[in-house]
C-alpha positions in Angstrom: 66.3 -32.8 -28.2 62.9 -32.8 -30.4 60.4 -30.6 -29.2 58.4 -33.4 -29.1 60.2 -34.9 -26.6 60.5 -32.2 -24.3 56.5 -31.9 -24.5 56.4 -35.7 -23.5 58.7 -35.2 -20.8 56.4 -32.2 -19.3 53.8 -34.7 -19.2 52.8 -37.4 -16.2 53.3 -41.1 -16.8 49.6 -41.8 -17.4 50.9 -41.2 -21.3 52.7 -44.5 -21.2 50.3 -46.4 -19.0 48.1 -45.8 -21.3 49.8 -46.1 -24.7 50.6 -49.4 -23.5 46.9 -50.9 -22.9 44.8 -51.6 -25.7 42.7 -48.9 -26.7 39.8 -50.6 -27.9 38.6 -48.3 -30.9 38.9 -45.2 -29.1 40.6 -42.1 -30.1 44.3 -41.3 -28.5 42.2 -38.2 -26.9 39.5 -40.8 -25.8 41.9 -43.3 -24.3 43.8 -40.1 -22.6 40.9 -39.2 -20.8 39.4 -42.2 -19.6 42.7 -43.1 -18.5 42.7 -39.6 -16.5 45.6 -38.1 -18.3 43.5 -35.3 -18.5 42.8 -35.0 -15.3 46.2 -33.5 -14.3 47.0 -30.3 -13.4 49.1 -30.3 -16.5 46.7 -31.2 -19.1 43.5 -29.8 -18.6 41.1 -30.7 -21.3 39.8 -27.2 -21.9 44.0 -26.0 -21.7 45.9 -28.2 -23.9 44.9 -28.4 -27.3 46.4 -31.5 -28.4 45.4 -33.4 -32.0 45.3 -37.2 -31.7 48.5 -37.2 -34.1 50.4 -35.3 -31.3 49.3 -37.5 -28.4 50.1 -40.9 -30.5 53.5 -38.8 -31.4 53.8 -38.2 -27.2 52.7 -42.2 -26.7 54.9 -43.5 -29.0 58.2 -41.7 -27.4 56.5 -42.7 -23.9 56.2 -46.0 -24.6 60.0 -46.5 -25.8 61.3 -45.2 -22.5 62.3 -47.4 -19.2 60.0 -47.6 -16.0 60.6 -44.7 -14.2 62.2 -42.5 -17.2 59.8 -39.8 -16.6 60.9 -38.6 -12.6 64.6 -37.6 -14.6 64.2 -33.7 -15.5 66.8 -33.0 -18.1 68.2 -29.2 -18.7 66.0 -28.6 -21.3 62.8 -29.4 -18.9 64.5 -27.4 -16.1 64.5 -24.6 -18.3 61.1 -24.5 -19.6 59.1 -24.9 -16.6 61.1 -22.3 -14.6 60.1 -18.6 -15.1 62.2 -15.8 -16.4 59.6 -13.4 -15.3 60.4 -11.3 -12.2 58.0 -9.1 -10.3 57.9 -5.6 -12.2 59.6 -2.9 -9.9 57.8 0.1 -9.7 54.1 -1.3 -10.1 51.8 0.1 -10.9 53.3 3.0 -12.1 53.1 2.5 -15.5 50.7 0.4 -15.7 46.9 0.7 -16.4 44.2 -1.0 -14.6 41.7 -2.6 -17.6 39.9 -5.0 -15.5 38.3 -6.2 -12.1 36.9 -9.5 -11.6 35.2 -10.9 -8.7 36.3 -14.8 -8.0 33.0 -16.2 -6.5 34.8 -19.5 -5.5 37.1 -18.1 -3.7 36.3 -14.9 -2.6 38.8 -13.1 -4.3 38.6 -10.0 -6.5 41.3 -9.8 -9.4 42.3 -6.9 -10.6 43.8 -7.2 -13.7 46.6 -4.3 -15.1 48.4 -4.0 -18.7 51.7 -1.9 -19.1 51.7 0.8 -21.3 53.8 -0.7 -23.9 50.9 -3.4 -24.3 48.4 -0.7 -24.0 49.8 1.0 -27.1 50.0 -2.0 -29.0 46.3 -3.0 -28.7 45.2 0.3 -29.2 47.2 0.2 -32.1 45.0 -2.5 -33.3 48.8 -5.0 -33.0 49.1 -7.5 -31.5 51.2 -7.0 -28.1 55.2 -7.4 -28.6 57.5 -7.9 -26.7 58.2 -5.5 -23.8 54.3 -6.0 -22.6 53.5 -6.8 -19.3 50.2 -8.0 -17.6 50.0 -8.5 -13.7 47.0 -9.4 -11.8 46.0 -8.5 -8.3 44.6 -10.9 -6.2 42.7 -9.4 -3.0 41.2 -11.1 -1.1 37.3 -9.3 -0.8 36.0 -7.5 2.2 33.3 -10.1 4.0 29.9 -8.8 6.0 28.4 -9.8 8.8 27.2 -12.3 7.4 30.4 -13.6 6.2 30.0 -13.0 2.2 31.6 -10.0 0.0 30.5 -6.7 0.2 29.5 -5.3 -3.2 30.2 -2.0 -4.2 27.9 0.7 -6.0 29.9 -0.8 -9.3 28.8 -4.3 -8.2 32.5 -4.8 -7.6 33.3 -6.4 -4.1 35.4 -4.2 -1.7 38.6 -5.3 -1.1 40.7 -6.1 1.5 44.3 -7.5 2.1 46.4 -8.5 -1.1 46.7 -12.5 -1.4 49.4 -12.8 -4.8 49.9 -12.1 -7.5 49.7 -13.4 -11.2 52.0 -12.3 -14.0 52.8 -12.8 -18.0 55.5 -10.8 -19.9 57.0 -10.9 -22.9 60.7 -10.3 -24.2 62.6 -10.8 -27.0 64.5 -14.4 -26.9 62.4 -15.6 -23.9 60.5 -18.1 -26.1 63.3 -19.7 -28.1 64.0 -22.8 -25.8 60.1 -23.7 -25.2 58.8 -26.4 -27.3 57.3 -25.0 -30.8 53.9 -27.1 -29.3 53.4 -25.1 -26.1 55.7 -21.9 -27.4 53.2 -18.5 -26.8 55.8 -15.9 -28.8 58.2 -15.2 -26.3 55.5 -14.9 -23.3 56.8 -16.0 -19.8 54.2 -16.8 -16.7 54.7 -16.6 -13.1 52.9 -16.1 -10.0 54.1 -14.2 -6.6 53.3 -14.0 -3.0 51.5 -11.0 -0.9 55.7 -10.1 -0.8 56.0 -10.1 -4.3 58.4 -13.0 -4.1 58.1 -15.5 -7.0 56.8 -18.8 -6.4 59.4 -20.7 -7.9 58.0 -24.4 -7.2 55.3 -23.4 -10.3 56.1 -25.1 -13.2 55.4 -22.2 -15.8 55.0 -25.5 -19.0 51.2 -25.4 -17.4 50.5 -22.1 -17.8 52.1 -22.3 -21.5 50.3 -25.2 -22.5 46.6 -23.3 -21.1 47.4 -20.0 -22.7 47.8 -22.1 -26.5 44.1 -21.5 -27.0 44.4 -17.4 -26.7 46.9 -17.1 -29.9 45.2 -15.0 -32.1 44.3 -12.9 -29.3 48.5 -12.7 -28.2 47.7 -15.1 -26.1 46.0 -13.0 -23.4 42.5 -14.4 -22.4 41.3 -10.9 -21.2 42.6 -9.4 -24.3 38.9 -8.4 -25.1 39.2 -6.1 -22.1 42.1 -4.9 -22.8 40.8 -3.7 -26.0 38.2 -2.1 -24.1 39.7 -0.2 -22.0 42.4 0.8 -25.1 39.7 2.0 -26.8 37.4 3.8 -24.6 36.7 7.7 -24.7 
């Protein structure tokens, strides 16, 4: 199956509706968008960095396909969206915490750790290989009186229980079935509950497509901080 293909089928089935109406001068992007293809929680504007040449390539094999077509999920589908990550046994041990963000809209502070294998490797000045692993905490913050976050002497919220967890690893062979499009090396995306247990309705192919942007920083957004805290005395 073309990689293509497999893209198209990781798609909704605004692609065809709107392949199929006249676009009236506009770009494939333009006709995307304003038929709210975009608008998906797969295909985020600012995620999936598409050139018109691949959405006419994704309309085209849209458009050739039956009513309906696009509910089937083949292996190869099944195979990409599903997660190879699990959670990492002994965190954090082994792991170094590089970051902490506070999540005004939802009253969450992230904490964001690196392993020491993707450590090394930025500190290195590589990019990270495989073997590196990236989880992020998601507490939820400690509220007033008053009912918003208490900030810290760092201007970091306090925190208070632990809501999930968000994870990315890399290694060797886990990027070889994922579309060349949407591939991010071998990196693999999950997300877990407060129990750690993976939330295996999440349809990783989003979080692939999103992370496309961050490749010359090994696809890490918070690579910056990484480097950081790699390089600090």
């Amino acid at each position: 199956m073309k990689a293509s293909v497999i893209v198209a089928q990781l798609s909704t089935s605004v692609l065809s509706q709107s392949n199929r109406t006249a676009r009236g001068g506009l770009s494939a992007t333009q006709a995307l968008e304003q038929a709210g293809f975009f608008a998906g929680k797969v295909h985020a504007a600012h995620c999936l960095a598409l050139s018109d040449a691949d959405i006419d390539n994704l309309s085209a094999f849209w458009a050739g396909q039956p009513a309906g077509s696009d509910t089937t999920v083949t292996p190869e589908i099944a195979a990409v969206k599903k997660s190879k990550m699990t959670f990492p046994k002994d965190f954090p041990k082994g792991f170094t915490l590089y970051a902490s963000v506070n999540k005004e809209d939802q009253a969450t502070v992230a904490q964001q750790y690196v392993n020491s294998v993707g450590l090394a490797a930025v500190k290195a000045g590589k990019p990270m290989p495989d073997g590196s692993v990236i989880v992020v905490v998601n507490l939820a913050a400690k509220l007033g009186a008053d009912k918003k976050p208490i900030a810290g002497k760092d201007g970091n919220w306090q925190t208070d229980t632990i809501k999930g967890y968000e994870g990315m690893e890399a290694r060797a062979g886990w990027g070889k079935d994922v579309p060349e499009l949407i591939r991010n090396v071998n990196w693999n995306y999950a997300l877990f509950g407060a129990d750690k247990a993976p939330k295996t309705e999440v349809n990783q192919a989003i979080c692939l497509a999103c992370h496309v942007p961050a490749a010359k920083n090994s696809y890490v957004f918070s690579f910056a901080k990484i480097q950081a805290k790699a390089t600090a005395k």
